[in-house]
N, C-alpha and C positions, 0 to 999 in steps of 0.2 A: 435922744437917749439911746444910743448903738450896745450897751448893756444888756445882753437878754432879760438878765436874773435883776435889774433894777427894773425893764419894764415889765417884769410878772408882778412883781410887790407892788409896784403904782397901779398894776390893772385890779389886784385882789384891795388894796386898799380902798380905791376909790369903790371898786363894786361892793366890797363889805361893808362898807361908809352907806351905801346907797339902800343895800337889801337892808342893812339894820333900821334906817329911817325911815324906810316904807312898811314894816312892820310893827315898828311902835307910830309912827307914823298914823297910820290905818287906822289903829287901834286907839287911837286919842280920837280923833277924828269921828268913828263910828260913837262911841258913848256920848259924844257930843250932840251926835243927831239922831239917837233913839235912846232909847230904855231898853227894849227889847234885844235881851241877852243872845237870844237866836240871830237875830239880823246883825248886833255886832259881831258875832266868831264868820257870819258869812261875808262881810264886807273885807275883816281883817285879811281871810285865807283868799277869796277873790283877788286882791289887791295885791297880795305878797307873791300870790301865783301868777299874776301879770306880769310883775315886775323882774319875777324870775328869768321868765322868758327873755323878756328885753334886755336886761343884763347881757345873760347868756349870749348872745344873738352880738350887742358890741363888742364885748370883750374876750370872747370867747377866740377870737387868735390871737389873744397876748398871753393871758389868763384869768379863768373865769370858776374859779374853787369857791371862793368865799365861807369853807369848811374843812377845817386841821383833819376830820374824821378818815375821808376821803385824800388828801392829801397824804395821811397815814397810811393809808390802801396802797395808794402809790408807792411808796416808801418801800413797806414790806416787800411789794411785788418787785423790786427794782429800777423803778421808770425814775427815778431822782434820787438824789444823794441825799447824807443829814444838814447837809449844810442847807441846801435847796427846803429840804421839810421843814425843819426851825425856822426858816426868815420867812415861808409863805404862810405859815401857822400863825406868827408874830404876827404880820402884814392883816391878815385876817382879821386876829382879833382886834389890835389895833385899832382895823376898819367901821368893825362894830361896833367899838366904843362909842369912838368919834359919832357914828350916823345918829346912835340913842341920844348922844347929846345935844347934834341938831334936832331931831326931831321935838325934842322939849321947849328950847330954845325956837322952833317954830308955832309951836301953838302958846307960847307966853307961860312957862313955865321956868322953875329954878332949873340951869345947866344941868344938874346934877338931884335927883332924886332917890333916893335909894327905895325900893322895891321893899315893900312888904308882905307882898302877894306871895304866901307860903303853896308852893306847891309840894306837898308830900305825899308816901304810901306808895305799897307794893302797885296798885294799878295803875300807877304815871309811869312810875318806872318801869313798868313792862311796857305801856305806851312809848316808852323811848327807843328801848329797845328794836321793838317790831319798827317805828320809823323810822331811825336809822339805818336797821335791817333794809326795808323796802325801797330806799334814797338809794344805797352803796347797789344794786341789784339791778335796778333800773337806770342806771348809769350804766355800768357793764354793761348789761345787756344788750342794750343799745344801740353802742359802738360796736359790741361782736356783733350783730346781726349788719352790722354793714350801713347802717343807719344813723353814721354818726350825727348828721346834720340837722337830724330831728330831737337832739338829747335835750335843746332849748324846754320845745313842749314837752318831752317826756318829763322833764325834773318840775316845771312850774305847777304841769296838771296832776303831777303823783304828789306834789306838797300841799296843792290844794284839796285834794282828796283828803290828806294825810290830817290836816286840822282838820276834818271832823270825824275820821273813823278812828282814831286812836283817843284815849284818855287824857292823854299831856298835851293836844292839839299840836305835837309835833315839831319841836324844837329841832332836833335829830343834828344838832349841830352845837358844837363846844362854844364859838366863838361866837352865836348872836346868843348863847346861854348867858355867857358871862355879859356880855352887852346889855343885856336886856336887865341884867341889878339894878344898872344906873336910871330906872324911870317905873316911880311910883304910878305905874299908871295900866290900863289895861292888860295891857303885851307884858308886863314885868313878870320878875321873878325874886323872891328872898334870897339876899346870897345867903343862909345856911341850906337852902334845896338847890344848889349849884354844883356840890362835890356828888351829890346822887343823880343826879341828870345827867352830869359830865360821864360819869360810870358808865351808867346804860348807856348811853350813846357808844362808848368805846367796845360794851358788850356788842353790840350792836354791831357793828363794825367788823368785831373779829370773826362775827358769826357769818355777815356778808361776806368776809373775805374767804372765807373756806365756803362758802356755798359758789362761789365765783370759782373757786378752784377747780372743784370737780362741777362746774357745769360746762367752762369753758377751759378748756385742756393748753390755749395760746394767752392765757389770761397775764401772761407776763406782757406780751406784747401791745395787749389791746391797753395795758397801761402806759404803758409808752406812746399811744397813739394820744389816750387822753391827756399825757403829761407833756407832750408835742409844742413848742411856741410855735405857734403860727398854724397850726392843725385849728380846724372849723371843729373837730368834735372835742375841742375845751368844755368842760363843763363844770358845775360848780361842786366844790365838795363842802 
């Protein structure tokens, strides 16, 4: 596939395929083998944060976004076109779909479940916010300190953090939002609380991207580094 822009879509679909089914994944899984609400949200955020890393780590010289949020950052800053933004946005969600639906499909459930698990209220939504805030920031950062090759564990260990110090255990991303509708199960989400997550998360985002601005002054470039096919500091957005 000599395609750049076909193999970034197979590397974000396949990886958003992968991170959405180790999420709900996880989370079927955990309820399965305890009661204790505590030891499922640590098994979920443990698992999701391994698997980050591993991602990241393969596919991170094709590409390895797995979130439009971040991909948007890109955008603004210049590092890709709209053409490139649209299809790796699409790719993503896509990705997410698809993995929510294996994941169901793995533990013997209907393909397709729709989510009742309403998550509402002003403190999720700030919880969004602040984690998508801290995802876009610790990416950046990252890669300006010269550190690309470490962004794997930076994003796996700040998302594992990020389920349990934030209120919405930290979605911080559009595209396993929407993924996560489709499975009435742990990990889900009601799609009426999807147009307000989606929000903050984009708050979120615009407010990393201006904290990025005035902290790193080359901030155009270090997106072009992470937007780079074949660049090691890919990471996920």
């Amino acid at each position: 596939m000599p395609n750049p822009l076909a193999r970034k879509l197979l590397a974000e679909l396949i990886g958003s395929a992968l991170l959405a089914a180790t999420v709900v994944g996880s989370g079927i899984s955990a309820v399965r083998l305890t009661d204790d609400v505590a030891l499922q949200l640590l098994i979920n955020a443990v698992i999701t944060g391994a698997a980050l890393v591993a991602l990241i780590l393969a596919l991170g010289p094709v590409s390895a976004a797995f979130n439009p949020v971040v991909t948007l950052v890109e955008r603004v800053l210049g590092a890709i076109d709209n053409r490139t933004a649209v299809a790796l946005a699409t790719a993503q969600t896509a990705g997410c779909c698809a993995g929510v639906v294996l994941a169901n499909l793995m533990y013997d459930l209907s393909a397709v479940t729709v989510s009742e698990h309403e998550r509402t209220g002003a403190d999720l939504l700030l919880g969004e916010v602040i984690a998508t805030f801290g995802l876009v920031v610790v990416i950046f950062g990252v890669v300006r300190s010269g550190r690309g090759s470490s962004v794997a564990y930076a994003v796996g260990g700040y998302i594992t953090a990020a389920y349990w110090f934030t209120s919405s255990t930290s979605f911080a991303n559009p595209a396993i939002t929407i993924g996560r509708t489709l499975s009435d199960t742990f990990a889900g989400i009601d799609p009426t609380s999807v147009p307000a997550f989606v929000l903050a998360q984009l708050l979120g985002g615009a407010l990393a991207l201006g904290a990025v601005l005035a902290l790193y002054p080359n901030a155009k470039a270090v997106a072009a580094d992470v937007a780079a096919a074949g660049d090691p500091t890919e990471v996920p957005r």
